[in-house]
C-alpha positions in Angstrom: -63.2 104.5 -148.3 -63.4 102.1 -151.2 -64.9 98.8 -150.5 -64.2 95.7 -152.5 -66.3 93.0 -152.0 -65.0 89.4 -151.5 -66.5 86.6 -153.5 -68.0 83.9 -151.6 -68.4 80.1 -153.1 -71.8 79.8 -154.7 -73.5 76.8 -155.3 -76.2 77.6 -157.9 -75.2 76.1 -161.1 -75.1 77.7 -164.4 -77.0 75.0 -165.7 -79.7 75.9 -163.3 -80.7 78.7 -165.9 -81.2 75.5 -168.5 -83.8 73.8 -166.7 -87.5 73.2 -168.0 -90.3 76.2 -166.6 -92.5 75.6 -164.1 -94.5 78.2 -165.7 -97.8 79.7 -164.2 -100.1 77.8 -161.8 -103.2 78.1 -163.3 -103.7 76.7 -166.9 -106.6 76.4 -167.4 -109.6 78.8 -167.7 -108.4 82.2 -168.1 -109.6 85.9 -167.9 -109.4 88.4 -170.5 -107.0 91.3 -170.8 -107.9 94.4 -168.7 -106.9 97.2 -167.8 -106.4 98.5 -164.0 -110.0 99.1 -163.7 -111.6 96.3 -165.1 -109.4 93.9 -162.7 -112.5 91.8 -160.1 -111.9 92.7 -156.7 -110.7 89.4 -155.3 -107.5 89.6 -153.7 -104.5 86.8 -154.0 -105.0 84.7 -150.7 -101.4 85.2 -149.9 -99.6 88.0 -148.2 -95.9 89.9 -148.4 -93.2 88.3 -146.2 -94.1 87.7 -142.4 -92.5 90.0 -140.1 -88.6 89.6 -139.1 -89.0 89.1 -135.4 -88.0 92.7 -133.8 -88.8 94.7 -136.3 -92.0 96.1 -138.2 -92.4 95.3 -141.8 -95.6 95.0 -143.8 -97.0 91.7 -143.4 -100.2 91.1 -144.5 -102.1 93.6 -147.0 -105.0 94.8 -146.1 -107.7 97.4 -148.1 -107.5 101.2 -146.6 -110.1 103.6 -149.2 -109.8 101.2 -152.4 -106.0 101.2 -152.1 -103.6 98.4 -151.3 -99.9 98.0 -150.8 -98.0 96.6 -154.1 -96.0 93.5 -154.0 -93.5 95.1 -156.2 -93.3 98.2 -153.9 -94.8 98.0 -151.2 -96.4 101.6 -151.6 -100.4 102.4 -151.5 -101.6 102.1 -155.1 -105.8 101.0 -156.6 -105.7 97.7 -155.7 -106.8 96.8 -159.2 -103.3 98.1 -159.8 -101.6 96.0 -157.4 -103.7 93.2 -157.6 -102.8 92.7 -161.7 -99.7 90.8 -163.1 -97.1 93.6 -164.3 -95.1 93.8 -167.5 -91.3 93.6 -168.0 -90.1 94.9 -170.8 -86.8 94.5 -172.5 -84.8 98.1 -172.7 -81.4 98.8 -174.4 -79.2 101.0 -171.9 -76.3 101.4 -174.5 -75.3 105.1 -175.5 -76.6 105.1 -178.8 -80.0 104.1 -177.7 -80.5 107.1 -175.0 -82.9 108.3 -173.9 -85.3 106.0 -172.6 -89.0 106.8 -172.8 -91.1 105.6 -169.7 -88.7 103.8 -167.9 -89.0 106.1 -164.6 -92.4 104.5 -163.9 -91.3 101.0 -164.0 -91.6 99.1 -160.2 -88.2 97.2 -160.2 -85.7 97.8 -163.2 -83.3 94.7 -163.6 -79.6 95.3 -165.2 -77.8 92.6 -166.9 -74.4 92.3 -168.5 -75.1 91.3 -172.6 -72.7 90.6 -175.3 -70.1 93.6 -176.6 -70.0 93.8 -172.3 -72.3 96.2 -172.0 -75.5 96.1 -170.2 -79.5 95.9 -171.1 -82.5 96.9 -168.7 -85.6 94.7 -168.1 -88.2 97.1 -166.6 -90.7 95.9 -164.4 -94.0 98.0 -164.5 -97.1 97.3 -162.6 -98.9 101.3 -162.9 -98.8 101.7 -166.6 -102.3 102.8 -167.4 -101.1 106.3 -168.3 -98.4 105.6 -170.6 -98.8 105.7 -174.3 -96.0 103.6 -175.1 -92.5 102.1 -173.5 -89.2 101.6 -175.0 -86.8 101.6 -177.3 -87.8 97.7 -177.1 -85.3 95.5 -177.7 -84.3 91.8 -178.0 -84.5 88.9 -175.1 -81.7 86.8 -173.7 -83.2 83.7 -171.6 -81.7 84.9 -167.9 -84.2 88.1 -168.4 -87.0 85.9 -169.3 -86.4 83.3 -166.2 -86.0 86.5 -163.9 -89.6 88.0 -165.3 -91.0 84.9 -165.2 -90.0 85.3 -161.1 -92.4 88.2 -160.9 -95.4 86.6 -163.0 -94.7 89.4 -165.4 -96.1 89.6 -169.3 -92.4 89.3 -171.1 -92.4 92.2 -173.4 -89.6 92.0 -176.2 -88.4 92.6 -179.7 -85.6 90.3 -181.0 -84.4 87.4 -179.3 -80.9 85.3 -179.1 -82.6 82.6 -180.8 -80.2 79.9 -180.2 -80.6 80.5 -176.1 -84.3 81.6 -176.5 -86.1 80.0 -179.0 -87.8 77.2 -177.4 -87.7 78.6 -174.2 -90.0 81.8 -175.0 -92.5 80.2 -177.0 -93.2 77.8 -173.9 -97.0 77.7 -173.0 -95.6 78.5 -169.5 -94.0 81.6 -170.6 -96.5 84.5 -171.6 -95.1 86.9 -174.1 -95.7 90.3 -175.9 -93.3 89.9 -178.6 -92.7 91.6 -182.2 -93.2 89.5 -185.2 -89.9 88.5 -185.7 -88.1 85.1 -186.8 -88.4 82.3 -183.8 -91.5 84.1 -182.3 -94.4 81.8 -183.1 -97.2 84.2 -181.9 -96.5 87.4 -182.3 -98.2 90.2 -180.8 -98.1 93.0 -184.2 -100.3 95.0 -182.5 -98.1 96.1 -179.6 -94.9 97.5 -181.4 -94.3 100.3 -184.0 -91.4 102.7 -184.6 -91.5 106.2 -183.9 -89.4 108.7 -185.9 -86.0 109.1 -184.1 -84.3 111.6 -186.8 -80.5 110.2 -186.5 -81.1 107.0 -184.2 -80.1 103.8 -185.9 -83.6 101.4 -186.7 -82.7 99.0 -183.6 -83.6 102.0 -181.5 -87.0 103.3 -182.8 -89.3 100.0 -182.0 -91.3 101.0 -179.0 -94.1 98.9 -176.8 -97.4 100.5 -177.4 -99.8 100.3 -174.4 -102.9 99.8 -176.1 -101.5 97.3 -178.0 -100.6 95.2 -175.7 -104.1 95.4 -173.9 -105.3 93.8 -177.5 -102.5 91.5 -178.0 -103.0 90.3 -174.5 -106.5 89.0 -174.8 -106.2 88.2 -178.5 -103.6 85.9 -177.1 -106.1 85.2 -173.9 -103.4 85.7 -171.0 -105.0 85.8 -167.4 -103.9 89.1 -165.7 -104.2 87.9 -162.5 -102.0 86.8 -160.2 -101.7 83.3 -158.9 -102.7 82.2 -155.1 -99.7 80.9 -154.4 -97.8 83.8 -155.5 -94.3 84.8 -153.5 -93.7 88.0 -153.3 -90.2 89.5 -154.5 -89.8 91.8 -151.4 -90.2 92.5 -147.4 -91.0 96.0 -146.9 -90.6 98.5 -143.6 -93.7 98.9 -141.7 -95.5 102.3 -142.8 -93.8 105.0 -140.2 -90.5 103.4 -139.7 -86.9 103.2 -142.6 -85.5 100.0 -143.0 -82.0 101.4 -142.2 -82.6 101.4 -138.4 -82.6 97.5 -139.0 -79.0 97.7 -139.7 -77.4 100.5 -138.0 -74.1 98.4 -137.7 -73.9 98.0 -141.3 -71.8 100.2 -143.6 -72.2 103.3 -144.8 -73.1 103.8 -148.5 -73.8 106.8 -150.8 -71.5 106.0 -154.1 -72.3 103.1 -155.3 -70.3 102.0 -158.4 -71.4 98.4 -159.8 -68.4 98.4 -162.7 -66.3 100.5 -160.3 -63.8 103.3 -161.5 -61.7 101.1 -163.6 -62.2 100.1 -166.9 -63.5 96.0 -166.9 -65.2 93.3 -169.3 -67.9 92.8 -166.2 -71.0 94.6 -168.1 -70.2 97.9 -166.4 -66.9 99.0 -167.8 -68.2 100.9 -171.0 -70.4 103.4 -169.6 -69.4 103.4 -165.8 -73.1 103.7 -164.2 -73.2 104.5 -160.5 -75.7 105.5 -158.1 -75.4 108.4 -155.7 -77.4 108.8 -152.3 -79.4 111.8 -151.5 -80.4 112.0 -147.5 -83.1 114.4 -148.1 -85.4 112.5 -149.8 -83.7 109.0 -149.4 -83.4 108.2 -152.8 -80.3 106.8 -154.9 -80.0 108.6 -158.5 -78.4 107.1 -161.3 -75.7 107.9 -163.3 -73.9 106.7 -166.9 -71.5 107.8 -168.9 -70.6 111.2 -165.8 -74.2 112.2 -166.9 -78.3 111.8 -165.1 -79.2 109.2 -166.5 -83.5 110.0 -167.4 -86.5 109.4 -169.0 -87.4 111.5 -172.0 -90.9 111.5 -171.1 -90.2 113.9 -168.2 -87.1 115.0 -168.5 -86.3 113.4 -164.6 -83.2 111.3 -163.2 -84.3 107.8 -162.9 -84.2 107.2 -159.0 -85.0 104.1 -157.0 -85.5 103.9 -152.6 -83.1 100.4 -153.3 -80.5 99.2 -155.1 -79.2 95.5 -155.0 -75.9 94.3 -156.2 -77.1 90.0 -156.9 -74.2 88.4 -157.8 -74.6 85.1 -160.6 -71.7 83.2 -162.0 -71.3 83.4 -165.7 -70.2 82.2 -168.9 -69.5 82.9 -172.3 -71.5 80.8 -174.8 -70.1 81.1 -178.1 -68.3 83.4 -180.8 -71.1 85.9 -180.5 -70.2 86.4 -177.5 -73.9 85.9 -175.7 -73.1 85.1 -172.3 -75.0 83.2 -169.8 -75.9 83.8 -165.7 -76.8 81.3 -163.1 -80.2 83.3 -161.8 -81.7 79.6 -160.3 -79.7 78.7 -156.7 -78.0 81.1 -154.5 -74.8 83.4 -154.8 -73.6 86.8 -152.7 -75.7 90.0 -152.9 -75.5 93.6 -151.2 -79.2 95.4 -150.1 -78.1 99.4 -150.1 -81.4 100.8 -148.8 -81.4 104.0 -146.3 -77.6 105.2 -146.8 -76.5 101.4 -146.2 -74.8 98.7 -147.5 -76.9 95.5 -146.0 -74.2 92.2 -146.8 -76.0 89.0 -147.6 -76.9 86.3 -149.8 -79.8 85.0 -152.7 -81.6 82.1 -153.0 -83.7 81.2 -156.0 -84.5 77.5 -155.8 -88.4 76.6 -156.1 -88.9 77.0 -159.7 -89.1 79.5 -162.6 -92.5 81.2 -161.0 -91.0 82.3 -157.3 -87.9 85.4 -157.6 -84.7 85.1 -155.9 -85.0 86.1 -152.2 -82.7 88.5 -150.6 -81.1 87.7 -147.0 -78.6 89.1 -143.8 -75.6 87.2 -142.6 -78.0 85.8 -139.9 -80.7 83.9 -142.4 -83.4 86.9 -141.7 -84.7 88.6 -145.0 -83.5 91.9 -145.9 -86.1 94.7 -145.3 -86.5 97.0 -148.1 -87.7 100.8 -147.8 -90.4 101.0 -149.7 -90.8 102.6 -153.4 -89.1 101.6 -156.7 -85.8 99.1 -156.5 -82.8 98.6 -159.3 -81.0 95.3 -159.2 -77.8 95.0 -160.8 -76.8 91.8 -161.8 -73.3 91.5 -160.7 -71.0 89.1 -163.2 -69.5 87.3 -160.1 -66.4 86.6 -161.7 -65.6 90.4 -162.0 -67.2 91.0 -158.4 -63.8 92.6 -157.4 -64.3 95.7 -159.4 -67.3 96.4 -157.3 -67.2 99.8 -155.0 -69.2 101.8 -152.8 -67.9 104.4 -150.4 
């Protein structure tokens, strides 16, 4: 049965995206760029979300054999993995740029409506010691960079808006892994080269190079650690129980469409992406254009354990079309974890350096299953065309 979802008042403004970063915590002495095993053993003194009342979720992390529970995850990973900022990096998701290289080991993958209404990916990755490079790369819009700057992530981009991003990326508080281009005052060279795509247009053959950005992170002296006071994005189920039996009530969900089935100007019209639920292994797989959707490194679907539907009013800026999204205050959002559709709300309102928070109808935060999650931002003024059945 086709759900549409109703729209409720948000009160998050769009100039909320405008305001001056808080940036990171700790600027002053910082440590050099490593790579997972070269990160000290101290832990952050903080811990995931406490535990809804009623129902077990992780809580506090603790050290089992040298591995740790990731913020981004919540799955058993070398806590020198878990325990180092990730990257986000910016990933076109048009047809002409397919297919993406890497992208199915990124953490959290965050979707975005750009100009021409289509949409661009910001991958999140926290494990990416075995990958030789990332991409196509592509160019930044400032909602991406407030959202990464959320998850204390590296912001890893080639091209920028610069009228919207200009003086907003090349803040002390934001640290980025950019390509030398025009309004990027320190460019990280090093990081970025093209790789021979025989009939792909230019804009689609820069790629993120791993050891590069090792170098251009401590050329550029960025701390890899997180901060103390660091919020996590996430609650996660308890090891041994799903998240779903939290919300048996709720709906059920296996097609998730975030443009729907009808043509719109709300980011998902042109290639129709949609996610479909398999009960076996409790995964949703994603879809575009009535094809898989995967990564050319392994041939494999992209598939994530949640999807979230975070709805942000928005605006057109100017005759280019580059469009703008409230991701500061609080709006409507759907958790589909475990076959369901959880209804709720976000909140995003104590700076640039703490990610918008997920909730139920009843103020509790939403548990998440652990493993990877996809969040769709949903242009809230075409909310209407969003289904699931």
């Amino acid at each position: 049965m086709r759900k549409k979802i109703l729209r409720l008042l948000a009160t998050g403004l769009l100039a909320g995206i405008m305001l001056a970063g808080c940036g990171k915590k700790n600027e002053g002495e910082v440590n050099p760029a490593p790579s997972a095993e070269e990160i000290p053993q101290e832990t952050p003194a903080n811990t995931l979300e406490p535990t809804p009342e009623g129902f077990p979720t992780v809580s506090e992390r603790e050290m089992v054999d040298g591995k740790m529970q990731s913020y981004l995850t919540g799955e058993w990973k070398d806590e020198k993995i878990v325990n180092r900022r990730p990257i986000a990096v910016m990933i076109p998701n048009n047809s002409p740029a397919m297919p993406q290289y890497g992208i199915s080991k990124a953490s959290i993958i965050y979707e975005a409506p750009v100009e021409g209404r289509i949409t661009r990916l910001m991958a999140v990755f926290e494990d990416f010691d075995d990958l030789q490079r990332i991409g196509p790369v592509r160019s930044s819009r400032d909602y991406f960079v407030y959202v990464a700057m959320g998850y204390e992530a590296l912001y890893c981009n080639w091209g920028l808006a610069r009228p919207y991003v200009e003086e907003l990326i090349n803040r002390d508080t934001v640290q980025n892994i950019s390509a030398a281009v025009e309004g990027i005052y320190n460019p990280a060279h090093e990081a970025f080269d093209r790789v021979s795509r025989p009939g792909y247009a230019t804009e689609f053959t820069g790629y993120l190079f791993i050891d590069g950005l090792l170098e251009a992170a401590e050329r550029l002296n960025y701390d890899w650690e997180y901060d103390n006071d660091y919020v996590p994005p996430f609650t996660f189920a308890a090891d041994g129980v799903r998240a779903e039996d939290n919300y048996k009530e709720a709906d059920d969900a296996t097609m998730i469409y975030p443009g729907g089935h009808e043509g719109n100007k709300g980011g998902y019209g042109a290639y129709n992406p949609y996610f479909e639920y398999n009960n076996e292994d409790k995964l949703y797989y994603r879809f575009q254009n009535g094809e898989e959707q995967i990564d050319e490194m392994d041939d494999s679907q992209l598939a994530v354990s949640n999807v979230v539907f975070q709805y942000c009013h928005g605006e057109v800026r100017d005759d280019h079309d580059y469009l703008a999204f409230a991701v500061h205050g609080e709006g409507d959002a759907i958790v589909f974890t475990g076959g369901k559709a959880i209804k709720g709300t976000w909140e995003r309102y104590d700076g640039d350096t703490t990610p918008a928070k997920f909730y139920d109808k009843d103020g509790e935060e939403i548990i998440f299953n652990t493993g990877k999650t996809w969040i769709c931002n949903i242009w809230e003024e075409y909310g209407e065309f969003v289904e699931y059945e």
